[in-house]
C-alpha positions as CSV (number, residue, x, y, z in Angstrom):
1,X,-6.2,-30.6,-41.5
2,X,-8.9,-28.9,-39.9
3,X,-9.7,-28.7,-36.2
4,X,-12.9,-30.9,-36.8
5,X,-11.4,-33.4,-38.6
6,X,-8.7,-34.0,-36.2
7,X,-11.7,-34.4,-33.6
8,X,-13.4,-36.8,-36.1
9,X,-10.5,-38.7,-36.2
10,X,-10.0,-39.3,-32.2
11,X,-13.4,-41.4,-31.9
12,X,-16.2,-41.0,-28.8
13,X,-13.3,-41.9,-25.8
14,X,-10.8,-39.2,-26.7
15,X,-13.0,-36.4,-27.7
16,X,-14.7,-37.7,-23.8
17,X,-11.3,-37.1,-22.3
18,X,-10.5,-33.9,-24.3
19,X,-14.2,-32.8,-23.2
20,X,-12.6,-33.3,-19.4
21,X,-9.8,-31.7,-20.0
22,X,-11.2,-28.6,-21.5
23,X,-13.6,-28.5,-18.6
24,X,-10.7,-28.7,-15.9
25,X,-9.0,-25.9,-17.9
26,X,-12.3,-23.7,-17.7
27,X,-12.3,-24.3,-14.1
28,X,-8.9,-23.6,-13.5
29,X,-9.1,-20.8,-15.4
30,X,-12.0,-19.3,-13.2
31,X,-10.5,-19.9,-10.3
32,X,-7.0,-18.1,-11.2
33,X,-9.2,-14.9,-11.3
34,X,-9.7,-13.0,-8.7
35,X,-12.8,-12.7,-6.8
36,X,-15.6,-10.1,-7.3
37,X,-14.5,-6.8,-5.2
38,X,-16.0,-6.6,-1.8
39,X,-17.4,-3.8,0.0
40,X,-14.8,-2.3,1.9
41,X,-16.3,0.4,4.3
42,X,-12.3,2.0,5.2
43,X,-9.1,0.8,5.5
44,X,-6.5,1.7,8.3
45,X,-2.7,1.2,8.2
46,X,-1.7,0.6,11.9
47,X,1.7,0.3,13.3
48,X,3.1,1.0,16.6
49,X,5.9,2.9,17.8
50,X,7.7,4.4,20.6
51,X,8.0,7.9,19.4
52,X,4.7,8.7,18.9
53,X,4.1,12.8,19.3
54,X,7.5,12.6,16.8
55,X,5.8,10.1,14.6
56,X,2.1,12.3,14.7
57,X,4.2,15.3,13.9
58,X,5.7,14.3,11.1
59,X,2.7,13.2,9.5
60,X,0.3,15.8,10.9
61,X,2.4,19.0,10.5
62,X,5.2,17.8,7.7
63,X,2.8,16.0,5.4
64,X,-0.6,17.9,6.5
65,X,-2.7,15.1,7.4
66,X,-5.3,15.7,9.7
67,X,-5.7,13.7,13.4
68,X,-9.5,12.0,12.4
69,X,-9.2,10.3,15.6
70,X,-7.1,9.4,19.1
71,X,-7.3,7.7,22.6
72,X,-5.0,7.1,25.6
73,X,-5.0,4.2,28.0
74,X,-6.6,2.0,26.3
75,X,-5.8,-1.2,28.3
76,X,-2.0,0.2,28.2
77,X,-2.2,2.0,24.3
78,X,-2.1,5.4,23.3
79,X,-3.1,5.8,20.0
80,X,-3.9,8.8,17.2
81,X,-5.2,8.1,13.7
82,X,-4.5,10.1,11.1
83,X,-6.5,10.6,7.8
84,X,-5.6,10.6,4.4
85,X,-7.8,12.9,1.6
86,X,-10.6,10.5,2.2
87,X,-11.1,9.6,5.5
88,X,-12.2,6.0,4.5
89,X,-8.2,6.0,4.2
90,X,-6.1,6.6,7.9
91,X,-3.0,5.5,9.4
92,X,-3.0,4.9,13.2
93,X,-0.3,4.7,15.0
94,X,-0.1,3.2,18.4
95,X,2.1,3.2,21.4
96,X,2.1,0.4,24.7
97,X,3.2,0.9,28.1
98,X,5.6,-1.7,28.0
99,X,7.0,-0.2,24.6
100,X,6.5,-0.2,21.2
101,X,9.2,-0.9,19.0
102,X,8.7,1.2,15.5
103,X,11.8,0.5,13.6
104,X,11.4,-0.1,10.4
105,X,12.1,-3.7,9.2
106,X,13.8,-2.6,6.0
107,X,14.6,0.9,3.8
108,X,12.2,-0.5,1.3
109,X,9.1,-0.5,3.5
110,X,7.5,2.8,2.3
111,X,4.0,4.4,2.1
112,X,4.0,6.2,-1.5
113,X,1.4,9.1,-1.8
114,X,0.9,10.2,-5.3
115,X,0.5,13.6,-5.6
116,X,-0.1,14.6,-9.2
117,X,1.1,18.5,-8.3
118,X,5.0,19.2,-8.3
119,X,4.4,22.3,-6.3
120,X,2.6,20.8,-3.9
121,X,5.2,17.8,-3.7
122,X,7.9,20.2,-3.4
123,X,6.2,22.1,-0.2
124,X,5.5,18.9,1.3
125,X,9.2,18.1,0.9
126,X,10.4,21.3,1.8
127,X,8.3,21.3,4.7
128,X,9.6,18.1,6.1
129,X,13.3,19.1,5.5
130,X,12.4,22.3,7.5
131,X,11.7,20.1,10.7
132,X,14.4,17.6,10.1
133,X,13.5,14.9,7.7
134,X,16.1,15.3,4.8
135,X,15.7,13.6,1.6
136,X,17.0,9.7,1.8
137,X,18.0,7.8,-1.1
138,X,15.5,5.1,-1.8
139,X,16.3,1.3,-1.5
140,X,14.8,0.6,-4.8
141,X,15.9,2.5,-7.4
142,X,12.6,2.5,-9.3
143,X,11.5,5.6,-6.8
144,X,15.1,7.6,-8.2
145,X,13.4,10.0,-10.2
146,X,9.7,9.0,-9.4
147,X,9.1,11.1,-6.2
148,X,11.3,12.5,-3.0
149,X,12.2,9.5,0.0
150,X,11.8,10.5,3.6
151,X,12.0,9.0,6.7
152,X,9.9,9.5,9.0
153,X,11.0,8.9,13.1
154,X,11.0,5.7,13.1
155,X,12.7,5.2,9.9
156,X,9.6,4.3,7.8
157,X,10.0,6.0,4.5
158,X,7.5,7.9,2.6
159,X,7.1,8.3,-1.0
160,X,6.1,11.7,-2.5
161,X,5.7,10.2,-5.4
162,X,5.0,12.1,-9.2
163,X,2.0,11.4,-10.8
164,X,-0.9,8.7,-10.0
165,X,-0.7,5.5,-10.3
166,X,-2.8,3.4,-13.3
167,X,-3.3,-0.3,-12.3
168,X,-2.6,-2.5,-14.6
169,X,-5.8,-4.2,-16.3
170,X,-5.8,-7.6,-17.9
């Protein structure tokens, strides 16, 4: 039986109420999808900590990133920002007079950098073994075998991971 027959058959109040229906569905369905992309100008991943010329060495001299940016008594903060390949990308990491606790709240909160280049992965790595930062197992065994774990002071870990990363598109 075909699709319009069925219809046919249902008379003028249930093909009304299926008419709802398939409007509520469209709506729905239009609002499950995510909004248009906004303009974002940068992005900055702050975090405090109460090691922070360990924390800015780490970062600056093990994994190279530049300091874009600092400050120091800032109503009671010291602060240094770091920057990522694009500088609409930094990290900042603050300290407080009355202390900044840095700890990390789990072994599975981790910044992953994708770096495409195994040599350059490998440096980075060796680099940060060289000052003290040894290789970690990761908490997630999805990284085993993806990239190279390290904690940094505070025991954030860090992802050097292979490879980029291809969102998924739906």
């Amino acid at each position: 039986m075909s699709h319009v027959l069925v219809l046919a058959l249902l008379g003028p109040s249930a093909l009304l109420v299926l008419g709802v229906l398939a409007l509520l569905v469209i709506g729905a369905a239009r609002a499950a999808r995510p909004a248009a992309v906004w303009s974002v100008a940068q992005v900055r991943i702050a975090r405090p900590t109460d090691k922070l010329e360990e924390v800015v060495r780490f970062y600056r001299d093990g994994l190279g990133l530049p300091v874009i940016g600092s400050f120091s008594g800032h109503e009671g903060y010291d602060g240094v920002m770091l920057g990522l390949p694009d500088a609409s990308y930094h990290l900042e990491f603050t300290r407080h007079t009355a202390g900044s606790p840095g700890v990390a709240p789990s072994r599975d909160n981790l910044l992953v950098f994708y770096v495409p280049d195994a040599a350059v992965r490998l440096e980075v790595a060796r680099r940060l073994v060289a000052m003290g930062f040894p290789e970690v197992e990761p908490e997630n065994p999805y990284w085993k075998g993806r990239g190279i774990t390290i904690a940094d002071p505070d025991g954030w870990r860090v992802v050097l991971c292979d490879g980029t990363f291809a969102p998924a598109v739906s």
